[in-house]
C-alpha positions as CSV (number, residue, x, y, z in Angstrom):
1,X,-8.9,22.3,-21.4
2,X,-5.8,20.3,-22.1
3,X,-3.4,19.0,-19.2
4,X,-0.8,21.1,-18.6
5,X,2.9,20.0,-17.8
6,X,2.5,19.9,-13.8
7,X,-0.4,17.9,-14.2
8,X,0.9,15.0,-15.9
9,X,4.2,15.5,-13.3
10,X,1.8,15.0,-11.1
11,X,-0.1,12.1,-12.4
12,X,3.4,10.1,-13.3
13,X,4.9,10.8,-9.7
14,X,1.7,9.4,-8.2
15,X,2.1,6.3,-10.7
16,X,5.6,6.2,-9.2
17,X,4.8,6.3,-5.5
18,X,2.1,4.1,-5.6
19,X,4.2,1.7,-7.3
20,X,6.9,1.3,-4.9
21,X,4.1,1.5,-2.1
22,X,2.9,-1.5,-3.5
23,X,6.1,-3.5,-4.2
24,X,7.0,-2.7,-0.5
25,X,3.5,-4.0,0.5
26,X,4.0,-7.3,-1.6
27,X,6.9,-8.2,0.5
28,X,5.5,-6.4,3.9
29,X,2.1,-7.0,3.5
30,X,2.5,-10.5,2.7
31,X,5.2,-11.7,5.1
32,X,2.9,-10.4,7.8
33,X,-0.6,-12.4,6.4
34,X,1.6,-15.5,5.9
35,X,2.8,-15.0,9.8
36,X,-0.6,-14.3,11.1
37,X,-2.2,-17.0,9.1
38,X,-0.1,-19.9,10.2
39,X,1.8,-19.5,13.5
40,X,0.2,-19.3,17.3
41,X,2.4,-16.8,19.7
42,X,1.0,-14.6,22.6
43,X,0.2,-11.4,21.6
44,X,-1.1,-12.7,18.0
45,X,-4.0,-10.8,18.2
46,X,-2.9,-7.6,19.4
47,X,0.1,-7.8,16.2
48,X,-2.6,-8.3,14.3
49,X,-4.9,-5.1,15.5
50,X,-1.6,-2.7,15.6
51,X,-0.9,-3.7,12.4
52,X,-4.4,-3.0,10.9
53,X,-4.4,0.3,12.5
54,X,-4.0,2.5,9.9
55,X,-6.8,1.5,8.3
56,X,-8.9,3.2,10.7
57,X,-7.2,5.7,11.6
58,X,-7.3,9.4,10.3
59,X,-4.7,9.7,7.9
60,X,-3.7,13.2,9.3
61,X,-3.0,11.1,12.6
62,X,-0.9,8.7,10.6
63,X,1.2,11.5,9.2
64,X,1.9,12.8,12.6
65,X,2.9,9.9,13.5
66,X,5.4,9.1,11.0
67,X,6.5,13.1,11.5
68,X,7.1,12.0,14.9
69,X,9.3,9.0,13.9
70,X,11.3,9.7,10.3
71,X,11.1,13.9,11.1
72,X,14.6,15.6,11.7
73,X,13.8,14.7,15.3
74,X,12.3,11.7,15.2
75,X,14.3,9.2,16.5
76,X,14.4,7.2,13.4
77,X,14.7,10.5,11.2
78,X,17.1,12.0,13.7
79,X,19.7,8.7,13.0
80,X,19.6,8.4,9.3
81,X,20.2,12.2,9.3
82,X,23.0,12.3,11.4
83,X,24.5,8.5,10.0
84,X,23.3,8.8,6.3
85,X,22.9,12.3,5.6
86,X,19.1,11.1,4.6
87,X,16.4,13.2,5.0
88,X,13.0,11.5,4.0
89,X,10.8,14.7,5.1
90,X,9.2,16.6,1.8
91,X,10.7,13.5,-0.4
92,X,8.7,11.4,-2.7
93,X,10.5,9.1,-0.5
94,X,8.5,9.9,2.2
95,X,5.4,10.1,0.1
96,X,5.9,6.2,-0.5
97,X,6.4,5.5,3.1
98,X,2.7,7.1,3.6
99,X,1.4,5.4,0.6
100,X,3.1,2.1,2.0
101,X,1.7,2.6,6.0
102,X,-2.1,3.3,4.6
103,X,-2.5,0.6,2.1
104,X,-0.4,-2.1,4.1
105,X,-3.5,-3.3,5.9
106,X,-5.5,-3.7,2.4
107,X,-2.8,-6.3,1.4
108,X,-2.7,-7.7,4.6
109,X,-6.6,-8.9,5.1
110,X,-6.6,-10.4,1.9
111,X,-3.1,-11.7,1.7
112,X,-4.0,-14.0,4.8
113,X,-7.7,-14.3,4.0
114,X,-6.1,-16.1,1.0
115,X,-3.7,-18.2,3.4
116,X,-5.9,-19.0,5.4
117,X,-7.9,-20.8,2.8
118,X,-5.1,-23.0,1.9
119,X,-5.4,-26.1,3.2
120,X,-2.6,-27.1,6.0
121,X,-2.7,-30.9,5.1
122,X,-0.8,-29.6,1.9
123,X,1.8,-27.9,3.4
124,X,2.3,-30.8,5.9
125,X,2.5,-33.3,2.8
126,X,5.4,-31.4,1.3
127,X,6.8,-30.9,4.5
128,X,7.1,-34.9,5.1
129,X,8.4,-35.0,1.3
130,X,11.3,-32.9,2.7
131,X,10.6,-29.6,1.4
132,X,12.4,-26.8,3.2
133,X,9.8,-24.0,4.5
134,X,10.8,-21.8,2.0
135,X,9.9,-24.2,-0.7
136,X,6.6,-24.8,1.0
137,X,6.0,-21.3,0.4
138,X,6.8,-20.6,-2.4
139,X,5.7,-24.1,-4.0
140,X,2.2,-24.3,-2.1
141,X,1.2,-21.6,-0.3
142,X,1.6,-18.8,-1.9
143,X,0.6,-20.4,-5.5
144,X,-2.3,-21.8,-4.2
145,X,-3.4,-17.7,-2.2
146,X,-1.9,-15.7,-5.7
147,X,-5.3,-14.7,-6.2
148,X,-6.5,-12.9,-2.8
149,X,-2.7,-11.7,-2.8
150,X,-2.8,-10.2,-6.4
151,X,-6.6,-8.7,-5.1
152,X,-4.9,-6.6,-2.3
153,X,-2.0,-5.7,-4.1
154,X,-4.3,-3.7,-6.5
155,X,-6.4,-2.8,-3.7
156,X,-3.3,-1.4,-2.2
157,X,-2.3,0.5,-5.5
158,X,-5.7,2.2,-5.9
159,X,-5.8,3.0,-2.4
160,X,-1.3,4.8,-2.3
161,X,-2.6,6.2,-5.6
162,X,-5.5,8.1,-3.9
163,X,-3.9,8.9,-0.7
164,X,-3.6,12.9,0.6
165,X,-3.9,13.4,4.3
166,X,-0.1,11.2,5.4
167,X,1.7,12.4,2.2
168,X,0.7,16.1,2.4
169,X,1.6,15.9,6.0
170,X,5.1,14.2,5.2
171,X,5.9,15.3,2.2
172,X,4.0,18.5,1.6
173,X,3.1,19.7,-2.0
174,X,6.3,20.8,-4.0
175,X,5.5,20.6,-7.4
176,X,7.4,18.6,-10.2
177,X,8.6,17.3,-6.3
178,X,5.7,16.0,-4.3
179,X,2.9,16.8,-5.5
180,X,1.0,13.7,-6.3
181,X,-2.6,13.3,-7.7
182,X,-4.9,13.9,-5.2
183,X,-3.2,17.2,-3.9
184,X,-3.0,18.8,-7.2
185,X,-6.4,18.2,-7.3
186,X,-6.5,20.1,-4.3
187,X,-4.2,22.4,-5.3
188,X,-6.7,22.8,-9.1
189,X,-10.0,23.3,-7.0
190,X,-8.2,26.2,-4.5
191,X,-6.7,27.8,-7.7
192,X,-10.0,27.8,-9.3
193,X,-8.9,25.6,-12.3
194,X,-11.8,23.6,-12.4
195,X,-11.4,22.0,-15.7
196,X,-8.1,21.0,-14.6
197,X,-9.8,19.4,-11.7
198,X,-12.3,17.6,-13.6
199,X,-10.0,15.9,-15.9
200,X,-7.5,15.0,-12.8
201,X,-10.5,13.7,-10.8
202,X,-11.8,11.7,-14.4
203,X,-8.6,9.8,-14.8
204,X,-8.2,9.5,-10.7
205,X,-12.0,7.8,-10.7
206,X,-11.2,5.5,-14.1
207,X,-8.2,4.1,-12.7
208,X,-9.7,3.1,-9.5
209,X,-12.6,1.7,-11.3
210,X,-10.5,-0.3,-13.4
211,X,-8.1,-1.7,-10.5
212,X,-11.5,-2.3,-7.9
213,X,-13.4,-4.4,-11.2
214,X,-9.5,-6.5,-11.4
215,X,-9.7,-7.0,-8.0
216,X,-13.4,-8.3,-7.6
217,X,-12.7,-10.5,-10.3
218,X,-9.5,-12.2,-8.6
219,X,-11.5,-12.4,-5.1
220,X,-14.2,-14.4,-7.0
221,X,-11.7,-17.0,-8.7
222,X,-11.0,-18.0,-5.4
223,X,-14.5,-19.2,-4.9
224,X,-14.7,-23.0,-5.4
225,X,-17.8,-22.4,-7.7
226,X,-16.9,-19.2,-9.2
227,X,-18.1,-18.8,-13.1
């Protein structure tokens, strides 16, 4: 049985979310490793556990936790409502800013795995040649990690492209709206439209596949005797 037009809605606004979930995470994600990685301040460690968080925790807790904070009366949610006139509840919007909060620690592990394997006597060098910081960055650091960064990106993008418990709690299941991938493959199997399912689950499972084999490859190019 063929695709119908919802489906492939479905399939391109789950493309779409987990796209921008990942271009936040590349500047997020990163920024964060990059911090953790080189600099020493009290309370290091406990940054570092809030911020892997939501990698083990429910994401039906995560949703009610960003309910709590961009809902109508959320304080956050609350002030760009009353300010902006912006309401990010049952949004694709919103559905980002789920995608973005669960797959933000997947970037961040390997982002400063990566840093962490860059050797400081580098970034010291071009620091006595008069580089700025910025330009240690961006000329040695993060050239030098691309690979473990590049490996969580796509981690990242498999992982906002599969998400369901924090988007259908944020953003709910409109469809043509905000009804990515993995709900209307809820929404197929309560329906009963099991061929509709099986295809939607086929092309979930081969994109995944795909992005996990690109990843594993970039994680083993970092290896100093890597084939």
């Amino acid at each position: 049985m063929a695709l119908d037009s919802s489906a492939w809605i479905a399939l391109a606004l789950s493309l779409k979310v987990a796209g921008w979930a990942t271009a936040l995470n590349l500047f997020l994600g990163v920024a964060a490793a990059y911090l953790l990685a080189r600099k020493r301040f009290p309370g290091r460690d406990l940054l570092d556990a809030m911020l892997t968080l939501p990698m083990v925790l429910p994401p039906t807790v995560l949703g009610y936790y960003l309910l709590v904070v961009i809902g109508k009366r959320g304080w956050l949610g609350a002030w760009l409502d009353q300010h902006f006139g912006i309401n990010l509840i049952f949004t694709w919007q919103g559905a980002v800013i789920a995608a973005t909060l669960v797959s933000f620690p997947l970037v961040l592990k390997s982002a400063r795995a990566a840093f962490e394997g860059v050797d400081p006597q580098l970034e010291q060098a071009a620091r006595v040649l008069g580089l700025s910081e910025a330009a240690v960055f961006f000329r040695i650091s993060l050239p030098m990690a691309w690979h473990g960064v590049l490996a969580g990106l796509l981690l990242a993008f498999a992982r906002a492209l599969g998400e369901f418990g924090a988007t259908l709690m944020v953003a709910g299941s409109i469809p043509g709206k905000t009804q990515t991938l993995s709900i209307a493959v809820y929404e197929a199997v309560q329906a009963g439209q099991d061929d509709v399912a099986n295809t939607l689950v086929l092309i979930t499972s081969i994109t995944c596949v795909a992005v996990l084999l690109a990843a594993g490859r970039l994680s083993r190019a970092r290896e100093p005797n890597a084939a």
